[in-house]
Backbone as CSV, one residue per row, in Angstrom:
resi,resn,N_x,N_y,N_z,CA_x,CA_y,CA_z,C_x,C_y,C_z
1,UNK,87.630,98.339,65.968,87.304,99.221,67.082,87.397,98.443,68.393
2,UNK,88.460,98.764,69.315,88.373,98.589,70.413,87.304,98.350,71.464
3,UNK,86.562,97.764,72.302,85.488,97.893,73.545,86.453,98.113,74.665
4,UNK,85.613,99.256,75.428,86.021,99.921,76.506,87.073,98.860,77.389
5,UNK,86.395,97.908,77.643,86.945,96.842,78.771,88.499,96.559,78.021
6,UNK,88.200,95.979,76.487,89.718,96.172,75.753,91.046,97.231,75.883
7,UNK,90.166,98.619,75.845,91.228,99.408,75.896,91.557,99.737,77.496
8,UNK,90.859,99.780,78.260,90.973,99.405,79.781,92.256,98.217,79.958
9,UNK,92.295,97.400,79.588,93.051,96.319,79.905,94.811,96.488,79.285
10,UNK,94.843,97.019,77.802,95.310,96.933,77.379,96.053,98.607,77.954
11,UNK,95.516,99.769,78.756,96.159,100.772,79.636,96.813,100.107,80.907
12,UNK,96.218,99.088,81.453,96.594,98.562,83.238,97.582,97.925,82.782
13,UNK,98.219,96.984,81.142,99.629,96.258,80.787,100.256,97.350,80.339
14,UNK,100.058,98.313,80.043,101.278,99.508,79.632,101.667,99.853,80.757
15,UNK,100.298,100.197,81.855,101.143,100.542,83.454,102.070,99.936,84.164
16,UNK,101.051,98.139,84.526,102.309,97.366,84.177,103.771,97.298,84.139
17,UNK,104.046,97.378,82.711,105.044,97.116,81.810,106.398,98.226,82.421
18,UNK,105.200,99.492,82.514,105.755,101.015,83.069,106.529,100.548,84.047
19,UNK,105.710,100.331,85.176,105.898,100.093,86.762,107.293,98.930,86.997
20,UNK,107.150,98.275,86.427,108.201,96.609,86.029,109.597,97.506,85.806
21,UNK,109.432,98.259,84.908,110.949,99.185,84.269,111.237,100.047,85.311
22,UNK,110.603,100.836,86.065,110.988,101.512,86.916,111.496,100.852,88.676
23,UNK,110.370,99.331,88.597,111.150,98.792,89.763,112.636,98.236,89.467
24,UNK,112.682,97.585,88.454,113.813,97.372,88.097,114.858,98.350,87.980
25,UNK,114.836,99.330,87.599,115.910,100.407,87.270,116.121,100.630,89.032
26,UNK,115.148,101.017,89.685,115.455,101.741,90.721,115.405,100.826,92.212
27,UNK,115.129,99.446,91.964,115.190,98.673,93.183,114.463,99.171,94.386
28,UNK,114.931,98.569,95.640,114.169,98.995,96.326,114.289,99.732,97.360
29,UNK,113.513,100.433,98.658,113.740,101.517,99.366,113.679,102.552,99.432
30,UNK,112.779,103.140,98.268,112.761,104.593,98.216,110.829,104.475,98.471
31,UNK,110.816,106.034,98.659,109.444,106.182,99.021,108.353,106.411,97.980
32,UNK,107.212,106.178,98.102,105.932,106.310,97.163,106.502,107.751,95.914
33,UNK,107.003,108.863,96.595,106.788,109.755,95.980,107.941,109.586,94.882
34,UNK,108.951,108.951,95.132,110.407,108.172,94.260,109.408,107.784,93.019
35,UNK,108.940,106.636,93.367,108.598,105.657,92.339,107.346,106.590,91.384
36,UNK,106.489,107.409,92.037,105.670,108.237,91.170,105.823,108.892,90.521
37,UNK,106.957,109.678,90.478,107.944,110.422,89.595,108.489,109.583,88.075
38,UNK,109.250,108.488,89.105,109.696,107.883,87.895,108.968,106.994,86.731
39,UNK,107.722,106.802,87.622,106.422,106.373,86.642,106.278,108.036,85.685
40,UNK,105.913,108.626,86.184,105.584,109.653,85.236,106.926,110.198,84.318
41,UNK,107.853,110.402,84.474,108.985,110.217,83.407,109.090,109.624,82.779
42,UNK,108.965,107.693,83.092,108.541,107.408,81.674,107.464,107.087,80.983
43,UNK,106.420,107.329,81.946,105.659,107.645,80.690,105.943,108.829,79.685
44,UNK,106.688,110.060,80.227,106.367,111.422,79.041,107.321,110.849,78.445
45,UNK,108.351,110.160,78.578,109.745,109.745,77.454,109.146,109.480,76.361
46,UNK,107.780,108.069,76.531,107.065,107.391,75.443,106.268,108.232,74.855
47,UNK,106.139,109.577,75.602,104.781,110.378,75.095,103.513,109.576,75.600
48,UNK,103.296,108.958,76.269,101.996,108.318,77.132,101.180,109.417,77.514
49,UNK,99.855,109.888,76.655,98.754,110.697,77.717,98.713,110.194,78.927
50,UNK,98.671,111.107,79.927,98.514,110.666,81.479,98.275,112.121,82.273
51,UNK,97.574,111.906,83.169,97.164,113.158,83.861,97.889,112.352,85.428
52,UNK,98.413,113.710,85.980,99.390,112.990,87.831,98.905,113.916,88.536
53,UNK,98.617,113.501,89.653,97.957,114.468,90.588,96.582,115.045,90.695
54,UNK,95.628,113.940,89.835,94.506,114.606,89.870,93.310,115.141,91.047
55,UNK,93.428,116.707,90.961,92.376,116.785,92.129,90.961,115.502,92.323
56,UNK,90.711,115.845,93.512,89.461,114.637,93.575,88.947,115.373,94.646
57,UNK,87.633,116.044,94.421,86.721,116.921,95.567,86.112,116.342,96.533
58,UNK,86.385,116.447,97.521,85.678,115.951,98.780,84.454,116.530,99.326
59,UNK,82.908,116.077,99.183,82.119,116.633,99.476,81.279,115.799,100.981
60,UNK,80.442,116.994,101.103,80.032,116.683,102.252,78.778,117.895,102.235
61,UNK,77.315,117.293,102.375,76.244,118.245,102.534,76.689,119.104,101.209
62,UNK,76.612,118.218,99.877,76.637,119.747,99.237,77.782,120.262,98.872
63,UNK,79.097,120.497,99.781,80.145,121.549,99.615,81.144,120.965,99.561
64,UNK,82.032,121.407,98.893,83.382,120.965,99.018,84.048,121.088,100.540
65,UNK,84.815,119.800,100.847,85.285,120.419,102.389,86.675,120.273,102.533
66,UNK,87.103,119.341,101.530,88.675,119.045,100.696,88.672,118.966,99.515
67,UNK,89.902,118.275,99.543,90.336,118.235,98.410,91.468,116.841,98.375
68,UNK,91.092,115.679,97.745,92.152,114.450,97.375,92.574,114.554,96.037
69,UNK,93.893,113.492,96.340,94.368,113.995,94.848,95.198,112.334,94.213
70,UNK,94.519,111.895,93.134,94.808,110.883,92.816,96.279,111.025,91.963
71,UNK,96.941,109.780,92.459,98.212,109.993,91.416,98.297,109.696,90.330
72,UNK,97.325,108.921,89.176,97.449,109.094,88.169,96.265,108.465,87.831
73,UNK,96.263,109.272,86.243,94.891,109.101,85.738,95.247,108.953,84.097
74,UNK,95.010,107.203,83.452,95.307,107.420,82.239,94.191,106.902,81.356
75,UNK,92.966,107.435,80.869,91.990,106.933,80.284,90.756,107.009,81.190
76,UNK,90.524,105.674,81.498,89.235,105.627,82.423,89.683,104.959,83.651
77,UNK,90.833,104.899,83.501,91.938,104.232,85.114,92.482,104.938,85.747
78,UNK,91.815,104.645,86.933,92.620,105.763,88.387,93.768,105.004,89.001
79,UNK,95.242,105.469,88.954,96.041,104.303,89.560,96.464,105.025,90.747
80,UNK,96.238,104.458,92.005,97.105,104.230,93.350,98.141,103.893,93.494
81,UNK,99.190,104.729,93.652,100.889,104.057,93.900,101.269,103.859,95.327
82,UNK,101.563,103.098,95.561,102.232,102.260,97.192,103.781,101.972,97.169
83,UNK,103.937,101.669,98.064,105.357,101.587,98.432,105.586,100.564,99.750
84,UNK,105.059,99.671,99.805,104.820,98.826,101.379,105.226,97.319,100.823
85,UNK,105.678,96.808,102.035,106.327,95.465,101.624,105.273,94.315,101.705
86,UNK,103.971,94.475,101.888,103.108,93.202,101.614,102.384,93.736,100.462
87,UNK,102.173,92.683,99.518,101.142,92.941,98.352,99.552,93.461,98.783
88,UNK,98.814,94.255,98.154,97.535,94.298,98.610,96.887,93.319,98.647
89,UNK,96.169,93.241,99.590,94.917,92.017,99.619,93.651,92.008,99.367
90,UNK,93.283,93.706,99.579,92.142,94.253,99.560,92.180,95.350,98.322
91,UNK,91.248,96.191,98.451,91.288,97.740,97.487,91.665,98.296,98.688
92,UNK,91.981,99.511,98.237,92.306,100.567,98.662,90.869,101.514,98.961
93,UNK,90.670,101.665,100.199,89.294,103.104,100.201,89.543,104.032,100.066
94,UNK,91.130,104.798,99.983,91.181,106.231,99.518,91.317,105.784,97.879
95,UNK,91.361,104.564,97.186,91.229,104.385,95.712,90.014,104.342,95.180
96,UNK,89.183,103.904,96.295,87.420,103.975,96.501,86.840,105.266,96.191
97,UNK,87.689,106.559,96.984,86.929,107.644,97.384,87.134,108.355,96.073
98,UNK,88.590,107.965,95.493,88.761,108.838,93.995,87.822,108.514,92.902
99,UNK,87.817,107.294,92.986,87.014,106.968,91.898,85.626,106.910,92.042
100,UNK,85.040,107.612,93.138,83.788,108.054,93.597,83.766,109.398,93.053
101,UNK,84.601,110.085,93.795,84.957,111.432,92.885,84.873,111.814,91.672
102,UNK,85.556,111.069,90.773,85.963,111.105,89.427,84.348,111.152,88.699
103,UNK,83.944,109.994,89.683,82.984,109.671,88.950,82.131,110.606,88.650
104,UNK,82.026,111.055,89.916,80.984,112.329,90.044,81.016,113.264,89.131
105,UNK,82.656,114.079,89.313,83.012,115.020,89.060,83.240,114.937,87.094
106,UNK,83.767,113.724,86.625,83.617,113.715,85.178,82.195,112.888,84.447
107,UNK,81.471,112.356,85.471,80.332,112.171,84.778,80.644,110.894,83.769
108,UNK,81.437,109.722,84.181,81.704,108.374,83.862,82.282,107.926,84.217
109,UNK,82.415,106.451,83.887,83.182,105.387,84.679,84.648,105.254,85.010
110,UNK,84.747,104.872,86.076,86.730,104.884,86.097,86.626,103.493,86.416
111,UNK,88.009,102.739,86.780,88.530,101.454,86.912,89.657,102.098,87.928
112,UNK,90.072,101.221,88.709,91.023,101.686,89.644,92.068,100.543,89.105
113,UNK,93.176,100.891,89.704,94.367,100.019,89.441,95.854,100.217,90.759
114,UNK,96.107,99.563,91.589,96.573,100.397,92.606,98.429,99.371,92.258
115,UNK,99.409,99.961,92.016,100.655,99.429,91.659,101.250,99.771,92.951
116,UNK,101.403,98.446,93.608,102.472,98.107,95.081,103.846,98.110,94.963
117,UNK,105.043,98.925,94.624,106.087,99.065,94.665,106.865,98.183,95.616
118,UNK,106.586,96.955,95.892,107.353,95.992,96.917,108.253,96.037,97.606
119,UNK,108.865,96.315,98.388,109.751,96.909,99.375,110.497,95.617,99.672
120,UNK,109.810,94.467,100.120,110.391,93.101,100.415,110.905,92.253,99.533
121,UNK,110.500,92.287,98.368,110.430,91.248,97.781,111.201,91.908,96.311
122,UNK,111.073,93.053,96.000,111.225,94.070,94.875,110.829,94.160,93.668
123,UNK,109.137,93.686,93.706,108.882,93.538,92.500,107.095,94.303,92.562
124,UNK,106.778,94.409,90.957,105.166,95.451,90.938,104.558,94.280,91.341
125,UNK,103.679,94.709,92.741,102.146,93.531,92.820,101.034,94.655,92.420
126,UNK,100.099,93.862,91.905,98.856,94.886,91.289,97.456,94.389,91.967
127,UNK,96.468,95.261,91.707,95.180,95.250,92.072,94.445,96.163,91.503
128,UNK,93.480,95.390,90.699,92.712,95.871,89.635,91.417,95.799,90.221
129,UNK,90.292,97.095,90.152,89.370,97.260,90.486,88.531,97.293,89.241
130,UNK,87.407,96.189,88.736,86.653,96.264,87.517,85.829,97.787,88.016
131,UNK,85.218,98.041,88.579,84.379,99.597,88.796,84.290,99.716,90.452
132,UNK,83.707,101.099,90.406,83.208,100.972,91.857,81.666,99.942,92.103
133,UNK,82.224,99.324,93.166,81.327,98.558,93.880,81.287,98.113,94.806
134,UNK,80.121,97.803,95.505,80.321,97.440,97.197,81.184,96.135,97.649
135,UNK,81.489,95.330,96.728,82.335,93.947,96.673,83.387,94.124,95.263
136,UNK,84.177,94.918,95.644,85.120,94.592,94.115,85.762,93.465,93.971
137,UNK,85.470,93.341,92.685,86.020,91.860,91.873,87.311,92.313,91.816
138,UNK,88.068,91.161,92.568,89.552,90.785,92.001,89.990,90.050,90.725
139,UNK,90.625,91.252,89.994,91.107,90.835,88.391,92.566,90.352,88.455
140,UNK,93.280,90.948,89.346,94.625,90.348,89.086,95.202,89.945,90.099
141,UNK,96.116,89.424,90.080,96.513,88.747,91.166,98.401,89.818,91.330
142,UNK,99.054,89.459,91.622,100.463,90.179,92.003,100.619,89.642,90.888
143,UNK,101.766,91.006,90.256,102.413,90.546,88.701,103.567,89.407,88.924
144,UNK,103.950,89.167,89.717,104.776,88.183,89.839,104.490,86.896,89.170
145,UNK,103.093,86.674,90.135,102.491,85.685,89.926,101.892,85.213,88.644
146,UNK,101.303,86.230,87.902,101.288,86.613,86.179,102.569,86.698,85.408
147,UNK,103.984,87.101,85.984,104.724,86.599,85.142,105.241,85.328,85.283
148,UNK,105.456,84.412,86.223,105.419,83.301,86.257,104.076,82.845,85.287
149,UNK,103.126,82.856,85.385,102.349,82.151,84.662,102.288,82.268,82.852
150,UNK,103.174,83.935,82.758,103.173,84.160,81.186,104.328,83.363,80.909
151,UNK,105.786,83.150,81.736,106.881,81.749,81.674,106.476,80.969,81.376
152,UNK,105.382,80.267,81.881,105.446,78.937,81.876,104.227,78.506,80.736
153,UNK,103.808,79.443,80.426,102.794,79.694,79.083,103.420,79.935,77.976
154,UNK,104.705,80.599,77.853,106.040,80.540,76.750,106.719,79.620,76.691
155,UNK,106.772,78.726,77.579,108.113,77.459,77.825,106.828,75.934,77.174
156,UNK,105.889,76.109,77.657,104.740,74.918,77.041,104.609,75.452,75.424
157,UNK,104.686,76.468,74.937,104.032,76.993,73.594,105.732,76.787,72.623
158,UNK,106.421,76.837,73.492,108.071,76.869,72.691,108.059,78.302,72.325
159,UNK,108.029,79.365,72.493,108.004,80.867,72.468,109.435,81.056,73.405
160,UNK,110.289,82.060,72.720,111.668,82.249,73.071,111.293,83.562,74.074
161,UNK,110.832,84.585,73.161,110.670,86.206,73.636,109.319,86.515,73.670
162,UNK,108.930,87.140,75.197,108.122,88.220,74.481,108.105,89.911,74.470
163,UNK,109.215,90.192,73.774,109.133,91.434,73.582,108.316,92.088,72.461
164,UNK,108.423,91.293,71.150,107.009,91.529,70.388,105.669,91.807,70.967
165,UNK,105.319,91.124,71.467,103.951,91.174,72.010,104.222,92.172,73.412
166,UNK,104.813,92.239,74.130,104.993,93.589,74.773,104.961,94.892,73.983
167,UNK,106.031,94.735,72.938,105.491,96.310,71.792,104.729,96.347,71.606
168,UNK,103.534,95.311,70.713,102.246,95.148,70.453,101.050,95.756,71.441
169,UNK,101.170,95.248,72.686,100.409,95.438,73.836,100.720,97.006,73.923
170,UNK,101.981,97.798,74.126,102.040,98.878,74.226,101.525,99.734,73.131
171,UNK,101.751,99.952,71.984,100.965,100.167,71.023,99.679,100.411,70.907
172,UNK,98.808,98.916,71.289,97.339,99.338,71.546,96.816,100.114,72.884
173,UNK,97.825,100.499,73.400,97.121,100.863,74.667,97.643,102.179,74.199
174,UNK,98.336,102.753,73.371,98.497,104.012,73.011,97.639,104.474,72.054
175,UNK,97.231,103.576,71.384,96.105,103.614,70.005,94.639,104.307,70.955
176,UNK,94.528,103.321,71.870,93.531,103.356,72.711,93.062,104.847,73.528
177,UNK,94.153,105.451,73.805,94.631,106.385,74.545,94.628,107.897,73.750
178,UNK,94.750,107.197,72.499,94.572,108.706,71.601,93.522,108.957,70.928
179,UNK,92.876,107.528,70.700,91.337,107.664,70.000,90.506,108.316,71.717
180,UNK,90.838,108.109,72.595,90.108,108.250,73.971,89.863,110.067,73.848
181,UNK,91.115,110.075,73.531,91.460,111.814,73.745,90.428,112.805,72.861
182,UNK,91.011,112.416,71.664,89.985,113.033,70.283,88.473,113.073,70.352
């Protein structure tokens, strides 16, 4: 049996993995709404549960006074898609306000995850939010920088590929994803 934080982790490397295939296929220069699409295509190719566009109620005194709408929601992870040529440095506060929302509105915890579509450089930088909190902990650093470090963690170990352990990783985060559902 999986722990939450496990299957949490093991959804933000399928996104990941997602996000990596789609910068690659589609390079760079197109806008947020480009790359959100093509995240959500492949996820349905794989059959990936995923909810896109989730409303997120804006209250105030009580009442609804809007309405935000997160771009994707897979498990207990709210992901933010960008399109800007510097990596994040910070969270995001409209990634703040969803997962304030969510929270509210489904009555448990979310994790944020905000995927920077790189414009400069052309590659996924990430930013992982462990929960809402007044100081969020930084979990990841730009995937770049994580795949350099998974290189040079394959080249010391003598490891040729890792596409095994990429299937693997995808797998449990689908395992994860369907026991979530049921």
């Amino acid at each position: 049996m999986k722990t939450a934080q496990g299957a949490s982790s093991a959804i933000c490397e399928l996104l990941r993995g997602h996000a990596r295939h789609v910068m690659r296929s589609l390079g760079r220069g197109h806008r947020e709404a480009v790359y959100h699409r093509a995240l959500i295509t492949s996820l349905n190719r794989e059959g990936v549960p995923h909810r896109s566009e989730v409303p997120c109620p804006i209250m105030f005194m009580g009442e609804c006074v809007g309405m935000g709408r997160a771009d994707l929601v897979m498990g207990d992870i709210v992901v933010e898609i960008k399109a800007n040529k510097l990596p994040p440095e910070e969270t995001s506060p409209q990634l703040q306000k969803y997962l304030e929302s969510l929270r509210k509105a489904e009555r448990r915890e979310f994790r944020g995850l905000i995927l920077n579509f790189n414009q400069r450089r052309g590659c996924v930088d990430t930013w992982e939010e462990a929960c809402l909190r007044k100081a969020p902990a930084r979990v990841a650093q730009t995937s770049s920088l994580l795949f350099r470090q998974s290189v040079l963690a394959r080249q010391q170990t003598g490891e040729e590929r890792e596409v095994p352990a990429l299937f693997k990783r995808r797998r449990e985060a689908l395992e994860a994803l369907r026991v979530e559902d049921e």
